[in-house]
C-alpha positions, -999 to 999 in steps of 0.1 A, spaced: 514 79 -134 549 73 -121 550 43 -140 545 60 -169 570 87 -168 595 57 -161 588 41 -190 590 76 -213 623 80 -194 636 40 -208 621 52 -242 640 84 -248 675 64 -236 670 36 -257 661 60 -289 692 79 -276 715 51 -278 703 39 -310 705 72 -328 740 76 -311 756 41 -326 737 42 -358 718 12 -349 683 31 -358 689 11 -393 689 -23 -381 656 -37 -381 649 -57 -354 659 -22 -333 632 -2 -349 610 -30 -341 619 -29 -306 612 6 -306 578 4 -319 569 -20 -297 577 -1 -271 558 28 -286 526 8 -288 528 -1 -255 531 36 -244 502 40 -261 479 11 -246 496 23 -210 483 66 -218 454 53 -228 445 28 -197 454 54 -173 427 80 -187 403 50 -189 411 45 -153 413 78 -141 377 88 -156 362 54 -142 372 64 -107 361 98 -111 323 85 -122 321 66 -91 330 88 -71 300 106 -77 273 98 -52 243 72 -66 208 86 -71 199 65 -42 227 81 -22 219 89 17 227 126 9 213 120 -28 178 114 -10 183 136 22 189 167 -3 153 150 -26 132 153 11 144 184 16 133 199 -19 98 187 -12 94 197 19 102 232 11 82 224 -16 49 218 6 58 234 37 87 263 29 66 277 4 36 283 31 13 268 7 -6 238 12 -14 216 -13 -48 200 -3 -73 212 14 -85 214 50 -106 182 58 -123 201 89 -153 184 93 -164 152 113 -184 129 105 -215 133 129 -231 157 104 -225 134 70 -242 105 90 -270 122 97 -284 118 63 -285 81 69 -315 61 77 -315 44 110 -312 5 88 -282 22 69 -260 34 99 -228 8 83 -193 3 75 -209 -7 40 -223 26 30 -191 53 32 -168 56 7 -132 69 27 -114 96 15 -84 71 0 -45 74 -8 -22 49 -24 15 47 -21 11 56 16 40 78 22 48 90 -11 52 125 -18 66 124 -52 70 127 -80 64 94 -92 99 90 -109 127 96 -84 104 105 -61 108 96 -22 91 84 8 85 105 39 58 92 56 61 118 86 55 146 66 29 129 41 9 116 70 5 154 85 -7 162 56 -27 140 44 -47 135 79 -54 170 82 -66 175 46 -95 144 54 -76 115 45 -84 82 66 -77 62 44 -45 43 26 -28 19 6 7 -1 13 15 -14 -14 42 -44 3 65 -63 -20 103 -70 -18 136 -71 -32 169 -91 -34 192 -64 -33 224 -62 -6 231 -26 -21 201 -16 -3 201 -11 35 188 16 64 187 43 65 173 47 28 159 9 22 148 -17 38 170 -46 42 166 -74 8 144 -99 15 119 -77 39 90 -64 34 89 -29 16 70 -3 1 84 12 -25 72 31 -60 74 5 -90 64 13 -127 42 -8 -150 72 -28 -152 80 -36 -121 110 -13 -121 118 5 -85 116 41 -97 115 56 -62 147 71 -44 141 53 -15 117 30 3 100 25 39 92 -5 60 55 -9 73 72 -3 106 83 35 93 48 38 83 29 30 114 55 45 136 44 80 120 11 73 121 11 67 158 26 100 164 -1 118 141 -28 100 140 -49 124 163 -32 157 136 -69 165 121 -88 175 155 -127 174 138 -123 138 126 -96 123 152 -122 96 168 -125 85 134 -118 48 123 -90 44 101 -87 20 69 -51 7 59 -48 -17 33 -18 -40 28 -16 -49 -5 4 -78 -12 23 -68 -52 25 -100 -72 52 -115 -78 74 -91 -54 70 -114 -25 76 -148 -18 56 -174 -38 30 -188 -10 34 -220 -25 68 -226 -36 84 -205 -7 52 -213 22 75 -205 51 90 -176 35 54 -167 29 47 -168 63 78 -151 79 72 -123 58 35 -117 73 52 -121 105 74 -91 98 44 -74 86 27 -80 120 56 -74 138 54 -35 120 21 -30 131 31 -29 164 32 12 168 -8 11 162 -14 -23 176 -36 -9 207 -56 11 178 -62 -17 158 -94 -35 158 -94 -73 175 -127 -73 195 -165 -62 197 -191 -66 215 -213 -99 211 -191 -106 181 -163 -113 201 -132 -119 181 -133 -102 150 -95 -106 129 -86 -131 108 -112 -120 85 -139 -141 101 -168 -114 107 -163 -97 74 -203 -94 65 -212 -88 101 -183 -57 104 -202 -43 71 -232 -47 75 -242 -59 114 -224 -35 134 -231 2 135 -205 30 127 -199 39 164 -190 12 171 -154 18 151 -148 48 168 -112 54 177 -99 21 156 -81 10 125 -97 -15 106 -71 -38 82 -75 -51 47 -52 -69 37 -51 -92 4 -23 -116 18 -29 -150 18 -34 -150 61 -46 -186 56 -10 -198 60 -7 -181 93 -31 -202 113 -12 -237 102 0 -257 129 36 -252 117 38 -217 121 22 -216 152 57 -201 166 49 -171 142 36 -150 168 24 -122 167 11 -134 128 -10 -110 101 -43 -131 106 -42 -115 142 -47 -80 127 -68 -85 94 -101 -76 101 -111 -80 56 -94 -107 33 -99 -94 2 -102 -111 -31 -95 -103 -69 -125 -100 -85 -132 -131 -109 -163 -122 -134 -175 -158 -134 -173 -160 -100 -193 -127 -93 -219 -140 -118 -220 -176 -99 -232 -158 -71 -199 -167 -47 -201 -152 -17 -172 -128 0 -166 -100 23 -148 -79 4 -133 -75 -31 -104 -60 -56 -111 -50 -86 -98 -21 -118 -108 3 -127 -114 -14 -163 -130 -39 -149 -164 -17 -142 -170 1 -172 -182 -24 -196 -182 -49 -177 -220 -70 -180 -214 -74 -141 -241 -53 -121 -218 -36 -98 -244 -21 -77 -261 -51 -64 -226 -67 -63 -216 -37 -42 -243 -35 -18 -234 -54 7 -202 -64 0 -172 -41 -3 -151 -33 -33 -116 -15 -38 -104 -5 -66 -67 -4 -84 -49 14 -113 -41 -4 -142 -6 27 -139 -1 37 -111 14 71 -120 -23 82 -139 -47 94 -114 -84 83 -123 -103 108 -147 -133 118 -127 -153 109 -149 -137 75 -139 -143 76 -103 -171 94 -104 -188 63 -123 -172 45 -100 -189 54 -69 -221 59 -86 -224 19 -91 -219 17 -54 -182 9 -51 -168 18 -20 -130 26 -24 -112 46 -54 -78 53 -41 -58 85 -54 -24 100 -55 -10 124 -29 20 135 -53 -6 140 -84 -10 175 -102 -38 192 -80 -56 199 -110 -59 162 -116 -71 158 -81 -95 188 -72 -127 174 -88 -122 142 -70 -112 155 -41 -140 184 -37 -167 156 -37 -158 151 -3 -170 185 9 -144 186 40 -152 150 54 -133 121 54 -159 100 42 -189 101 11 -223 86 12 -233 56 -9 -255 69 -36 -289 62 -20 -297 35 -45 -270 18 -40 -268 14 -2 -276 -13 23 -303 -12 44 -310 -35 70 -345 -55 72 -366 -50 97 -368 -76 124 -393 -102 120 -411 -110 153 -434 -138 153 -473 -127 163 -483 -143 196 -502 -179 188 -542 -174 196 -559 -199 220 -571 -220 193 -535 -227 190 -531 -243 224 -526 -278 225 -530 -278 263 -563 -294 276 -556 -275 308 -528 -251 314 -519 -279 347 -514 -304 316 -485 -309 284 -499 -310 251 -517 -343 244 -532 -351 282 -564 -350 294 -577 -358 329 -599 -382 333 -626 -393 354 -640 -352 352 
C-alpha cells in the first residue's frame, strides 16, 4: 500500500506543476498524465485482487487438522453427547443361534455375519470422517463382527498424518461413483487394526467370537499388478505390516490342516472344519492379487499379505459360474443376483459369496438383501453412517446375534461317512490264514 500512496503523491505534483506553468495544453503532458492514471488504476486494482486472494487462503481447507478435529467432534456428540445410541444392543452369543443347526451343518459356510463397509466411517457420506475408535465401540457392541476396508491410494503430497495417510500408501478413504475422495479424512489399515485391538473384546456376550475383515483392493486406486508388480507387492507388504496389532488374533494354523493362509484351505475352512474351532480368531478375505507375494523376488517382503489371507476372493464371472469353475469364495453385486439365470443357491452352498454396492452411499433396500440371503448368499454388507430407518429392517433380522442362519434350503450339510462293510469269508483269498493269497500247501 505504501507504494501506492507514493505514487498518488508523484501524481498530484506532476498535475500540480502542469496546471501551475500552463503546460496541461500540451499534448504529450496530458498523455503522460493519463498514463499515469491508468497505471493507478491497474496498481488499486491489483492490490484488492491481492489482498482478497490472501485473505481466502487464509481460511483453513475443509481437510484442515482443526477442519476435521471440529467434524469428529460434532459426531461424536452426535452418537455419544446426545446419550442416544444409534444401533442396537447386539447382546447375544452365538451358542443359542447354533443350536438350530444340524450336527452335518455346524460350518463357516452356513452364517451370514452381521457386516459393515467403509470400516471406520461414521459419516455422513459427503465430508464425512473416519474415526475408527469410536466406530469400532460401537459397532462391536451393537453385533457387528464383521467389516469391509475398502484399500486404495493416492498421489497426493498435500496429504500427510495426522489427517491422511502418506501418498503412495495404502488408505481407506470414502470415494464416490466417481472415484472422487469425498471424505474429510482417511485411515491406514494400521489405525484400523490398532483400534480394534483395544476393543475387540467391547461386546462381552459375543467376545470369543471369530471376526471377518475383508480387504478389498478398489480398482484402479492401487498400483497396476502388472505394470507396477513390485509396487504391487510393497503395497501388500504395508498392508501386512498394518495387521500387526491383531496379528496374534489372526488365523495361520489348525489342527490336522496345518497351515491354513495363503488361501490354500479355502473349502476345508467352509465347509471341513467346525465353528469352534474359530473361536477367539479373525479370519481374512482379502481380493488382492497375494499370488505375487510368494515369488522368489519378493521373498525379502516379509512379513507379506499371503501370510494372513485365510479366503482369496474372486469377481464373479457368469460364464465361469455356469462352466462349473471351482473357488472358495466369491464377489459379486448386488445386480448381479436378481435376474441373473445363475442359480445362486446351489452356487452358494458351499462356496461363499460377498456382495458389493453398485453406490456406495445407497444402503440395500431390504427387499434387496432380504432376496439376497434367501438364495443362500452369505455376506450383504451395510452402512454404519446410513439413516436408521434405512437400516432397522435389515438390521432387526439379526435378532441381537452377530450372525444369521442360512435359510435351511440353502445350507451345506456334510455327507455321512462312507465305511466300507467288512468282506465275508467267501471273500478270502487265503487258503489258510498261515498262507498269502494264491498259495496252497501241498503234500496235505
Amino acid at each position: 500500500m505504501g507504494a501506492v500512496l507514493s505514487f498518488f503523491k508523484q501524481l498530484g505534483t506532476e498535475v500540480g506543476t502542469a496546471i501551475g506553468t500552463g503546460q496541461v495544453r500540451n499534448l504529450s503532458v496530458f498523455q503522460h498524465l493519463m498514463q499515469l492514471l491508468i497505471m493507478m488504476v491497474l496498481i488499486v486494482g491489483l492490490s484488492f485482487y491481492v489482498y482478497y486472494v490472501i485473505k481466502d487462503c487464509a481460511k483453513e481447507p475443509r481437510t484442515s487438522q482443526p477442519a476435521v478435529a471440529l467434524a469428529i467432534q460434532n459426531r461424536t456428540v452426535k452418537y455419544v453427547g446426545s446419550g442416544k445410541d444409534v444401533f442396537w444392543e447386539g447382546a447375544k452369543g452365538w451358542n443359542g443361534l447354533l443350536s438350530q443347526l444340524q450336527g452335518r451343518q455346524n460350518y463357516l459356510i452356513n452364517l451370514c455375519p452381521l457386516t459393515m463397509h467403509l470400516a471406520g466411517y461414521m459419516g455422513p457420506f459427503d465430508n464425512g470422517i473416519f474415526q475408527p475408535a469410536l466406530f469400532l465401540q460401537k459397532a462391536l457392541r451393537a453385533g457387528c463382527r464383521s467389516f469391509v476396508l475398502p484399500i486404495s491410494t493416492y498421489k497426493d503430497d498435500n496429504k500427510r498424518p495426522p489427517i491422511w495417510p502418506y501418498s503412495g500408501k495404502p488408505a481407506i478413504v470414502c470415494r464416490n461413483t466417481t472415484g472422487n475422495i469425498v471424505s474429510m479424512n482417511g485411515i491406514s489399515v494400521f489405525d484400523f487394526t490398532k483400534a480394534l485391538s483395544q476393543y475387540y473384546t467391547a461386546n462381552g456376550a459375543q467376545a470369543k467370537e471369530p471376526l471377518l475383515l475383508f480387504l478389498h483392493q478398489v480398482d484402479p486406486y492401487v498400483p497396476d499388478p502388472v505394470k507396477e508388480e513390485r509396487q504391487y507387492a510393497m503395497f501388500m507388504h504395508q498392508i501386512a505390516l498394518d495387521l500387526e496389532p491383531i496379528r496374534n488374533r489372526c488365523l495361520k494354523t489348525i489342527g490336522q490342516l496345518g497351515s491354513v493362509v495363503g488361501a490354500t484351505k479355502e473349502n476345508d475352512l467352509l465347509t471341513n472344519v467346525e465353528l469352534s474351532q474359530f473361536v477367539d480368531k479373525i479370519i481374512i478375505f482379502t481380493n488382492f492379487n497375494i499370488k505375487i507375494c510368494v515369488k522368489d523376488a519378493y521373498a525379502g517382503l516379509t512379513p507379506s499379505l499371503y501370510e494372513y489371507a485365510n479366503f482369496n476372493y474372486l469377481p464373479v464371472v457368469e460364464s465361469q459360474v455356469t462352466q462349473g469353475i471351482t473357488v472358495g469364495s466369491r464377489m459379486l453385486r448386488m445386480t448381479d443376483i436378481s435376474g441373473s439365470k445363475v442359480n445362486w443357491t446351489d452356487q452358494s452352498r458351499a462356496v461363499w459369496h460377498s456382495t458389493l454396492l453398485d453406490d456406495p452411499s445407497i444402503v440395500p433396500s431390504p427387499a434387496q438383501a432380504f432376496n439376497a440371503m434367501l438364495t443362500g448368499i452369505q455376506c450383504v454388507p451395510i452402512s454404519y453412517f446410513s439413516n436408521v430407518e434405512y437400516t432397522k429392517p435389515i438390521w432387526e433380522t439379526w435378532d441381537g446375534y452377530a450372525w444369521k442362519l442360512k435359510e435351511p434350503a440353502t445350507r451345506f450339510t456334510k455327507p455321512d461317512s462312507i465305511v466300507p462293510a467288512k468282506p465275508g469269508e467267501q471273500m478270502n483269498a487265503r487258503a489258510s490264514p498261515e498262507l498269502q493269497p494264491g498259495q496252497v500247501k501241498i503234500g496235505e
